[in-house]
C-alpha positions in Angstrom: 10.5 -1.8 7.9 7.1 -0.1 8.6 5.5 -2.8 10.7 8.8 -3.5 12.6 8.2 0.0 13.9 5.0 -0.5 14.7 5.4 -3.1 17.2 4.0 -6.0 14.7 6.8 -8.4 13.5 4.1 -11.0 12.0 3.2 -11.1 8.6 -0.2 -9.7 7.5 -1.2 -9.4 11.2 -2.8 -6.1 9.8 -3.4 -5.1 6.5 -0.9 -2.3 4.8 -0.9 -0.6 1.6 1.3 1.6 -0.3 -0.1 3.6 -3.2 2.0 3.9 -6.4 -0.3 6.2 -7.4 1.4 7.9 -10.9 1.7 4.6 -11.9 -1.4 3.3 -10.7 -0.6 0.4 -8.6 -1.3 -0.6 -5.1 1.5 -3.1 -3.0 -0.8 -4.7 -0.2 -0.4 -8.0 1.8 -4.3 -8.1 1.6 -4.8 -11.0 0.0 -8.5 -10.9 -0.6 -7.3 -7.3 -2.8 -4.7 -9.4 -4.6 -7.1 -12.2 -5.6 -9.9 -10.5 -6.4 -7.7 -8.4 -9.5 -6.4 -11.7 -10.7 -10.2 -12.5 -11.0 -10.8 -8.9 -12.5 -7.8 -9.7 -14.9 -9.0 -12.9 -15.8 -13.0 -11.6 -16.6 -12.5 -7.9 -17.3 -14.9 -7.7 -20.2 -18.1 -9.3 -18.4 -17.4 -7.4 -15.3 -16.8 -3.9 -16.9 -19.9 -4.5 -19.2 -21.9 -5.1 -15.9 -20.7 -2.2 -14.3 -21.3 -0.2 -17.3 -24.7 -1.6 -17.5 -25.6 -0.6 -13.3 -24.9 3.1 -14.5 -24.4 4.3 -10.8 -22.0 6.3 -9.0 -21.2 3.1 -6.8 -20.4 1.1 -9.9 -18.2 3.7 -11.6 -16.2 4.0 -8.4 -15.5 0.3 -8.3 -15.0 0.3 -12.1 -12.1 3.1 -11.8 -10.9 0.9 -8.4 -10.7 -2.4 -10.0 -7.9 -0.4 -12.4 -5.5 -0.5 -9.9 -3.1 -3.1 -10.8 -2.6 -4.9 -7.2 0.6 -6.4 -6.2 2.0 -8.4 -3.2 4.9 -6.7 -1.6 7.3 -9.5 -2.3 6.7 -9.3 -5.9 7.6 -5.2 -6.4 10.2 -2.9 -4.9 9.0 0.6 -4.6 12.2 2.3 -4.0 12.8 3.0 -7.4 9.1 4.7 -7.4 10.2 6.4 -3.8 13.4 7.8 -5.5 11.6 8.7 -8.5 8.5 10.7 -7.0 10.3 11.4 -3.4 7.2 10.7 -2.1 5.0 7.4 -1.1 1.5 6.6 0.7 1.1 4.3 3.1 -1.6 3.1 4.8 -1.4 0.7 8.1 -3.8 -1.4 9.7 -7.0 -0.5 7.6 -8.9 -1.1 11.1 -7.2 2.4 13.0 -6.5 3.5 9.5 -2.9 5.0 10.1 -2.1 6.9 6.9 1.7 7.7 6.7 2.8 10.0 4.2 6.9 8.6 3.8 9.4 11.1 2.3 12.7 10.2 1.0 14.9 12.5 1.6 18.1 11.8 1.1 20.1 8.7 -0.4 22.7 7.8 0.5 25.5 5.2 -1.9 27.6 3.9 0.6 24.8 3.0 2.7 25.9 0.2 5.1 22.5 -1.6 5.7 21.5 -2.5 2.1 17.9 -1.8 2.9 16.3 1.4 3.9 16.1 2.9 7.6 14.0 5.7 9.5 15.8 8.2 10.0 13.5 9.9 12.6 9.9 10.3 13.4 7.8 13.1 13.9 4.5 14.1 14.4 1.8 13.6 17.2 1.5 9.8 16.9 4.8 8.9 15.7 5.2 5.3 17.3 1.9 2.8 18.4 1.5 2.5 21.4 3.3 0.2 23.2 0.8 -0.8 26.1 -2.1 -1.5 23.2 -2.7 -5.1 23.6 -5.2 -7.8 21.3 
């Protein structure tokens, strides 16, 4: 839904996050992200015992990073999160860094789509720019 409204129908043409952050986990079509926890799951003792071992700020802020549980968006739905917490972060095109704060605010059973819709958008920059060309 997010990067239909943002002009960009291709997959993974920019990078996107949302933050599940109470239940620490991050949905991302960055693959690089997703691979690199697979190789944190798979060798989590030697890497944390090398952090440990560099005992600098840098290294304890990739330690507590490389806790995020990282999953592809076609393996999660986050609306039971969004219905849970009302809230979600997202975060579009890590180059411009578009950070999009998404509200749920109201659902709705009968709800003809099967899949969720913006109801409106507000704030200074609500849509990309249309004339913004690569």
């Amino acid at each position: 839904m997010f990067n239909f409204y943002s002009g960009y129908q291709q997959d993974a043409y920019h990078l996107f996050h949302f933050d599940l952050s109470d239940e620490n986990i991050r949905v991302t079509n960055d693959e690089e992200a997703y691979e690199g926890h697979k190789q944190f799951k798979k060798n989590r003792k030697e890497i944390e015992a090398r952090l440990k071992a560099m005992s600098t700020e840098l290294a304890e802020r990739q330690l507590e990073n490389l806790q995020t549980v990282i999953r592809k968006p076609t393996g999660l739905k986050i609306d039971e999160y969004l219905e849970e917490h009302r809230q979600i972060n997202y975060v579009y095109d890590y180059g411009d860094d578009w950070r999009i704060l998404v509200s749920l605010e109201e659902v709705v059973e009968d709800y003809h789509y099967g899949y969720p819709t913006c109801a409106g958008l507000s704030g200074r920059r609500a849509l990309q720019q249309s004339s913004y060309s690569h």
